[in-house]
C-alpha positions as CSV (number, residue, x, y, z in Angstrom):
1,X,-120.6,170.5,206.6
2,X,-118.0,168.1,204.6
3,X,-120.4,168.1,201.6
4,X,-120.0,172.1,201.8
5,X,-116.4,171.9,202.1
6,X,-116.3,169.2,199.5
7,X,-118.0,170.8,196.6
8,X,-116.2,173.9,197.7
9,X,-112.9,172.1,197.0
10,X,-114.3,170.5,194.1
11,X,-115.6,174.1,192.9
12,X,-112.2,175.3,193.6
13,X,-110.5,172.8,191.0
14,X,-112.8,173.1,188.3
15,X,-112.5,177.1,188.7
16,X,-108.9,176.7,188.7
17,X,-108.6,174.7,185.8
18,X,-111.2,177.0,183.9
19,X,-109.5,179.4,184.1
20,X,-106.2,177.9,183.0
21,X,-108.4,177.3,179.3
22,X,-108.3,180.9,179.1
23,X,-105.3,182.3,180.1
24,X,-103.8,182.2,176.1
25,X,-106.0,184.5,173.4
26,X,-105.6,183.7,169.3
27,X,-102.0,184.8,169.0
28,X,-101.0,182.8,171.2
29,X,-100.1,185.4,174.0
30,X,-100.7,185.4,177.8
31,X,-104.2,186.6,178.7
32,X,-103.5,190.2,180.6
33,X,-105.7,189.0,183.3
34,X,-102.7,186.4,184.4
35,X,-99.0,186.5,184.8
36,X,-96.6,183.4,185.1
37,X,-94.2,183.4,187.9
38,X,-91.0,180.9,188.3
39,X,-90.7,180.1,191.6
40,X,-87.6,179.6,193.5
41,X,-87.5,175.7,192.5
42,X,-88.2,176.8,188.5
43,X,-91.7,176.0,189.0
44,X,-93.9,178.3,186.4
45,X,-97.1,179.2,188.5
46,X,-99.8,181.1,186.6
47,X,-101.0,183.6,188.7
48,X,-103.9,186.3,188.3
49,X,-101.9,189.8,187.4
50,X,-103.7,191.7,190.4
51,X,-103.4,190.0,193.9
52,X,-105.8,191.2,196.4
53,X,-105.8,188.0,199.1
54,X,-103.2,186.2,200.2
55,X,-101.9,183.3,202.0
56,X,-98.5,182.9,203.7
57,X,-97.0,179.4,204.7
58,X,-94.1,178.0,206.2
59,X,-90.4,179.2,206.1
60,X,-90.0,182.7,205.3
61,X,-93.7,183.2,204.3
62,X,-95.4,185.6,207.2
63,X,-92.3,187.3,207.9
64,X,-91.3,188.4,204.0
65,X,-95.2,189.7,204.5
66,X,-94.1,191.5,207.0
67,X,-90.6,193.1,205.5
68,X,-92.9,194.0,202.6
69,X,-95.9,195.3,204.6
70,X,-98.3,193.7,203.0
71,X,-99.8,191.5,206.2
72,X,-103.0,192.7,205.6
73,X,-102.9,191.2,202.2
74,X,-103.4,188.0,204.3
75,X,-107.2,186.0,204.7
76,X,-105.4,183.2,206.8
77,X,-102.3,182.7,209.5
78,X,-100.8,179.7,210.2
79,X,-101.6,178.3,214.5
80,X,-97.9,179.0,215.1
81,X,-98.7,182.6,214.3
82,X,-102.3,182.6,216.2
83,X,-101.7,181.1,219.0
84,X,-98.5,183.1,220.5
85,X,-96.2,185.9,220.0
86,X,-92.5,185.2,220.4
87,X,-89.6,187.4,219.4
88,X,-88.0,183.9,217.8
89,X,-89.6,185.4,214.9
90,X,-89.0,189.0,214.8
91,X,-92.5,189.7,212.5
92,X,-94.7,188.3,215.4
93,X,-94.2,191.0,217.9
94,X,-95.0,193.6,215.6
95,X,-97.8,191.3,213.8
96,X,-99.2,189.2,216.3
97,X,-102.2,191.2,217.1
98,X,-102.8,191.3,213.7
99,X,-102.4,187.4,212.3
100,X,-104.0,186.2,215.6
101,X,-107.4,187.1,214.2
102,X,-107.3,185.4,211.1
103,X,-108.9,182.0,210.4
104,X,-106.2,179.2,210.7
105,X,-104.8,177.9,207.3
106,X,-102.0,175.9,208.5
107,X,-99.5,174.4,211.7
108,X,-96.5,176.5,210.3
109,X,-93.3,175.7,210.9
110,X,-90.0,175.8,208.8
111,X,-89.8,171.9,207.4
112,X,-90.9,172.6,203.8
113,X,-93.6,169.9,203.8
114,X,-97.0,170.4,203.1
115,X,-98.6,170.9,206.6
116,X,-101.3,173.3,205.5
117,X,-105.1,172.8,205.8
118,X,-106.3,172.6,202.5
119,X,-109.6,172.8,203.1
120,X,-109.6,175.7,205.3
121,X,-107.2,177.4,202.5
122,X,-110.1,177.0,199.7
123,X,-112.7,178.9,202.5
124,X,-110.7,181.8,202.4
125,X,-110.2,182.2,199.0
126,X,-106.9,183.6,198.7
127,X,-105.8,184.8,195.3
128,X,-102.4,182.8,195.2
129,X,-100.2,181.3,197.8
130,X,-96.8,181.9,199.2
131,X,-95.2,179.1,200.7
132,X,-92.1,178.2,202.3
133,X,-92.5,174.4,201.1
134,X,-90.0,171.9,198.8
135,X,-91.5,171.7,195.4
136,X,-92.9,168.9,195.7
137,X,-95.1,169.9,198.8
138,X,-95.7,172.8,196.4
139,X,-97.3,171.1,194.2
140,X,-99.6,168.7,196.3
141,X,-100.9,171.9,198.1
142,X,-101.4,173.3,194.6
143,X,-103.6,169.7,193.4
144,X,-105.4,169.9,197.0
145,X,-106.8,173.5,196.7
146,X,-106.9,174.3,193.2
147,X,-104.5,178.1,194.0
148,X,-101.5,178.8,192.8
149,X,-98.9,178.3,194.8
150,X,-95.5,179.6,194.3
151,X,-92.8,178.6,196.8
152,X,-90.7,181.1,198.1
153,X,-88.5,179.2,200.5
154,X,-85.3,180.5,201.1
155,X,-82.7,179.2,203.6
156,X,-79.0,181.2,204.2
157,X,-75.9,180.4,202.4
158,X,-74.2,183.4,203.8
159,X,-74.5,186.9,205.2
160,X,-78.3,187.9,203.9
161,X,-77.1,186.6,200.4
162,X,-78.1,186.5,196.9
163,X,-80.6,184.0,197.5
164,X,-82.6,186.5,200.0
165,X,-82.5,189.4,197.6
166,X,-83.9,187.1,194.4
167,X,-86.8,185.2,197.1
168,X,-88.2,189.1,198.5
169,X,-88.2,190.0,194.5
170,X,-90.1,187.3,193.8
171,X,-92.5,187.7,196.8
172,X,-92.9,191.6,195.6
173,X,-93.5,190.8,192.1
174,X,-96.4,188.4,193.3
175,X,-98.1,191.0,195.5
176,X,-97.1,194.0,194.1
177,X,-94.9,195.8,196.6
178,X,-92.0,196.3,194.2
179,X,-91.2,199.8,195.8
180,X,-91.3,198.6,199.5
181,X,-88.9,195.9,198.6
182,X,-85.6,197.9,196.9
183,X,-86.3,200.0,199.7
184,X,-85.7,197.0,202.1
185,X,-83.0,195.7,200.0
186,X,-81.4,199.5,199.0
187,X,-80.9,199.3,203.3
188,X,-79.2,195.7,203.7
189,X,-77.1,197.0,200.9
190,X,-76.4,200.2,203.2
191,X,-75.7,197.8,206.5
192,X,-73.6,195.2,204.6
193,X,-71.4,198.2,203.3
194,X,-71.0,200.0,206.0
195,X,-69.9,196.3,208.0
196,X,-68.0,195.7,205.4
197,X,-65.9,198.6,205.3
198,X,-65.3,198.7,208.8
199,X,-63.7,195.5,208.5
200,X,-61.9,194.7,205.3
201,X,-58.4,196.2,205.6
202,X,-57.9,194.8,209.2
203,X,-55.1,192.4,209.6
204,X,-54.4,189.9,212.6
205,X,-57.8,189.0,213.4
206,X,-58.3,187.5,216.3
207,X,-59.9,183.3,215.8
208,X,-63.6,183.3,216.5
209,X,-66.0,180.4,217.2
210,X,-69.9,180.0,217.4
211,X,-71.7,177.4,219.4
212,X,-74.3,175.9,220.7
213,X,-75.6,177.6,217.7
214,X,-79.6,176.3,216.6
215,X,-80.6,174.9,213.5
216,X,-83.0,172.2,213.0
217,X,-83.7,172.1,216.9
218,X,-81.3,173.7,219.9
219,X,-77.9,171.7,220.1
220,X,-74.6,171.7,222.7
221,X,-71.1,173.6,222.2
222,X,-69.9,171.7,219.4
223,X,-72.8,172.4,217.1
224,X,-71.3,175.1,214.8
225,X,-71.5,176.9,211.1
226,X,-69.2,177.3,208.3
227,X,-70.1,180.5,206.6
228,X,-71.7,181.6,209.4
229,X,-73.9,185.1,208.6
230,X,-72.7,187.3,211.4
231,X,-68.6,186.5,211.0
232,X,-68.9,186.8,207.0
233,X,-70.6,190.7,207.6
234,X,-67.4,191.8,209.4
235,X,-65.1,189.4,207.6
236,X,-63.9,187.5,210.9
237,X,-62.0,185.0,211.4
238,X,-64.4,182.2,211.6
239,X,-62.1,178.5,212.5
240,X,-64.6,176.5,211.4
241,X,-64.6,177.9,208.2
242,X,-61.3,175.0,207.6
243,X,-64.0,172.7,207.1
244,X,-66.0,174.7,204.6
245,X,-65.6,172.5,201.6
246,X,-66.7,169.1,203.7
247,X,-69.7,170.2,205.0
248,X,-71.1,172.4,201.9
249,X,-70.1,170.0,199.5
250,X,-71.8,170.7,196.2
251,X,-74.5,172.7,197.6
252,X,-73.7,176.1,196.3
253,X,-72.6,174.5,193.1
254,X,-75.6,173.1,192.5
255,X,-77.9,175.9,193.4
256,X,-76.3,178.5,191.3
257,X,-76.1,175.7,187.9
258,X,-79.9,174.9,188.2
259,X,-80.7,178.1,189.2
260,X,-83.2,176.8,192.2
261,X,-83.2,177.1,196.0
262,X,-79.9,176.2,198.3
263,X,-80.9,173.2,200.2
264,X,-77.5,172.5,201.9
265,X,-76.9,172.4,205.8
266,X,-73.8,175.0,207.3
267,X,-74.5,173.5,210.8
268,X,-72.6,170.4,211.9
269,X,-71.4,168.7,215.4
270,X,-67.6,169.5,215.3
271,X,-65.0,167.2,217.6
272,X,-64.1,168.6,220.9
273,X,-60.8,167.7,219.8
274,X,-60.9,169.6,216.7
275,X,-62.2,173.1,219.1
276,X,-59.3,172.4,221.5
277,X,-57.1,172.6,218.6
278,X,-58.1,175.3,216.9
279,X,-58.5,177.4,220.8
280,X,-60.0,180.4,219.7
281,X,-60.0,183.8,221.3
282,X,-63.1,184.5,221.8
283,X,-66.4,182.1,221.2
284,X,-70.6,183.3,220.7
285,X,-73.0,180.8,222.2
286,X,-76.8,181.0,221.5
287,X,-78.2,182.0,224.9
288,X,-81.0,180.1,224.5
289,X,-78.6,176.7,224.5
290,X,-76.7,177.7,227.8
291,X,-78.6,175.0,230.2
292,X,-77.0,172.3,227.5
293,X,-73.6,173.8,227.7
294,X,-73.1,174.4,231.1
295,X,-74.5,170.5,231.5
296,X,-72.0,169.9,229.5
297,X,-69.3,171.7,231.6
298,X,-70.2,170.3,234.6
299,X,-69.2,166.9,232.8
300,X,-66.0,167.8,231.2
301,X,-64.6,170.9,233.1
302,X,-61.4,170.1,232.2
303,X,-62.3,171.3,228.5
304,X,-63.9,173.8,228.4
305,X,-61.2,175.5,231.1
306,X,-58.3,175.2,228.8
307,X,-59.7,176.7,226.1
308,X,-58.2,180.4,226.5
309,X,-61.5,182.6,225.5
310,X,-62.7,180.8,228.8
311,X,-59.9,181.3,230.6
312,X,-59.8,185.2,229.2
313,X,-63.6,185.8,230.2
314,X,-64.5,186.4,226.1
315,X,-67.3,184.5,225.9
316,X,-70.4,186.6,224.7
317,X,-73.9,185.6,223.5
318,X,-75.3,185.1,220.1
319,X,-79.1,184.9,219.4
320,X,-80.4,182.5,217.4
321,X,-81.3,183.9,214.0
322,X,-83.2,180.4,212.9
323,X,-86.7,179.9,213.7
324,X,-88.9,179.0,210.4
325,X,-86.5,180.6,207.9
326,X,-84.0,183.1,209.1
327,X,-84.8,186.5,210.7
328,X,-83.0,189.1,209.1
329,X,-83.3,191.6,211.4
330,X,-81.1,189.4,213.9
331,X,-78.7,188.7,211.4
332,X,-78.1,192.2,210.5
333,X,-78.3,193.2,214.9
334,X,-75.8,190.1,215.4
335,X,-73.3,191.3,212.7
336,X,-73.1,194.8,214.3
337,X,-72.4,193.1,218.1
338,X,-69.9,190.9,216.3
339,X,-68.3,193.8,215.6
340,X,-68.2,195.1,218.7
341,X,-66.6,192.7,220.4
342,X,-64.1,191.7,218.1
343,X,-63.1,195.4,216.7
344,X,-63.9,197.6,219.2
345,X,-62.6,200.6,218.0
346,X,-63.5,200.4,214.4
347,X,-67.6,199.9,216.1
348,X,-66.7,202.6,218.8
349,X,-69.5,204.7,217.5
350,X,-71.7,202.0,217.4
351,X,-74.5,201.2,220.5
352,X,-75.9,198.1,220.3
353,X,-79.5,198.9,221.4
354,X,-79.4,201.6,218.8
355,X,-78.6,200.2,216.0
356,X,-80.9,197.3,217.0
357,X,-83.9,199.7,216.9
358,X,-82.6,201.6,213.9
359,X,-83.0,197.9,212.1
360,X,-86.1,197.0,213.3
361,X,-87.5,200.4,212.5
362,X,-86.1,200.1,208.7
363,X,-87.3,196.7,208.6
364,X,-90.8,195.8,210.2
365,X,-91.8,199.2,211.5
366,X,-91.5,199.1,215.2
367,X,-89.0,198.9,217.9
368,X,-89.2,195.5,219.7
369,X,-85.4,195.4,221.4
370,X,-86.8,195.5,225.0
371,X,-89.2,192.4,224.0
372,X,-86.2,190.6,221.9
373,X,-84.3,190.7,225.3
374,X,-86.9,189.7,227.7
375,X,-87.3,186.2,225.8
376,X,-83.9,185.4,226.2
377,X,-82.2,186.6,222.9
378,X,-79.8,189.4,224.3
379,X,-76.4,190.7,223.7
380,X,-73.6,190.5,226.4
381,X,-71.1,188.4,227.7
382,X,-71.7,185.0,229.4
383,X,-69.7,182.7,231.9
384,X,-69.7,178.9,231.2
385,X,-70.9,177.1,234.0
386,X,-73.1,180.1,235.6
């Protein structure tokens, strides 16, 4: 068996490279049978001009499949995919069925490193691959297999931002689902509008804080986000937002002047100090994080109990929106609840479970809110300490 896998690999490279000898005719132009992509870290990736197979890795990878309906492109799914559904990423209740029949390809996971099975990759043959992975992970898989990869990894700066619209592009002009994708993007446009409008001309916002918010692993109430999706859509009044500049640093900068993937970190452990100060009127908590925050209330009641959203009873959940890359269906849901609860009468028209389904429905096809809620990731309010 590993002298059929070998020369397979082998068989793979020496196609690969082949192929590469023909891609230019006499005058010097590409061969039609090939296109050259530029990935989302600059890399150029030759890749044949018709895709039929695909493979989908890491951050971002099954579920921009899924936004662009093209799951059945796939000859592989990653053992996170097979071996459960969970509405932590919004694609696998609609999908699961689906990906848990395909031959394994790799562990999955949102780390960017290379944590595919090469081997197993080459088997199934896939045209090209789309993965979620740093550059240089990229490239190894690229050496290891002898198929294009191009990486489409994508991480949030802000409300479903620039960086999204460019990395679904991309991912459509690989496989071809152009159409499917402006109409994805022509709705965000429509939701991020329509927030936006709601929101712009109000004055006197009330202060707003998120906690207990998960990124890179589940964390207590003083984990929080600058630029944080949900508040930007309705143009709160995000506190932490003081601190933008110190925890973005150059970031941003230095994505948009080399034109390549933004690799900073929004989330950061803030002093209880500094939340006392700032005492907003009315704080989100990730759900899923409430066992560490009401620990952490039955250690320091004092704190949390003169903070006056506490005192007030305006404490509500917020879902994580993290789990290998960012689910944008749940940062498009969260922005609408946002809205809800801090401008209730410009989102008087708006019920939650509705619009939820409305989203879902525009972007993965099906209805999953009843699931969503079930696995912990509802919409309400919460007491600390309960």
């Amino acid at each position: 068996m590993k002298k059929i896998v070998s020369f397979m690999v082998c068989f793979a490279v020496i196609f690969n490279i082949t192929a590469c000898t023909k891609t230019n005719n006499s005058s010097g132009a590409v061969n039609a049978d090939t296109q050259v992509i530029t990935d989302v870290w600059g890399r150029q990736v030759e890749i044949p001009s018709k895709i039929k197979k695909i493979v989908c890795l890491g951050s971002m990878g099954p579920r921009l499949a899924s936004y662009l309906d093209v799951v059945d492109m796939m000859v592989g799914a990653e053992d996170l995919d097979i071996n459960s559904m969970s509405a932590r990423y919004d694609y696998s209740p609609v999908y699961h069925n689906e990906l848990k029949n395909l031959p394994s390809v790799g562990a999955g996971g949102g780390s960017g490193d290379n944590n595919a099975y090469a081997e197993q990759i080459v088997n199934v043959m896939p045209d090209v691959i789309l993965a979620g992975f740093s550059a240089e992970a990229s490239d190894e898989l690229q050496k290891q297999t002898g198929i294009p990869v191009v990486s489409i990894r994508y991480r949030t700066e802000a409300f479903v931002d620039d960086g999204f619209y460019k990395v679904l592009r991309l991912f459509a002009d690989v496989v071809g689902a152009n159409k499917r994708c402006e109409q994805i993007l022509s709705y965000i446009d429509e939701c991020k509008e329509d927030l936006n409008s709601r929101t712009q001309d109000i004055e006197n916002k009330k202060s707003v804080y998120t906690g207990a918010v998960t990124f890179n692993g589940r964390h207590g109430f003083a984990f929080t986000y600058v630029n944080f999706p949900a508040f930007m859509a309705v143009n709160a009044n995000n506190v932490a937002d003081e601190l933008k500049q110190s925890v973005i640093g150059e970031a941003t900068k230095t994505a948009n002047d080399t034109n390549t993937a933004y690799v900073g970190q929004n989330g950061f452990e803030v002093d209880l100090e500094q939340i006392a100060l700032w005492n907003p009127d009315i704080i989100f908590l990730d759900p899923a994080n409430m066992d560490l925050v009401n620990e952490e209330y039955q250690n320091n009641k004092a704190f949390f109990e003169s903070l006056k959203a506490v005192q007030n009873g305006d404490v509500y959940t917020m879902p994580s929106t993290n789990s290998a890359g960012s689910n944008i269906t749940y940062l498009l849901i969260n922005a609408y609840f946002t809205g809800t609860i801090l401008y209730p009468e410009q989102f008087k028209d708006i019920n939650i479970e509705e619009k939820a389904g409305e989203i879902m429905e525009k972007m993965l096809g099906m209805n999953f809110f009843d699931q969503m809620e079930s696995e912990g990731l509802y919409y309400g309010k919460i007491t600390i300490g309960e």
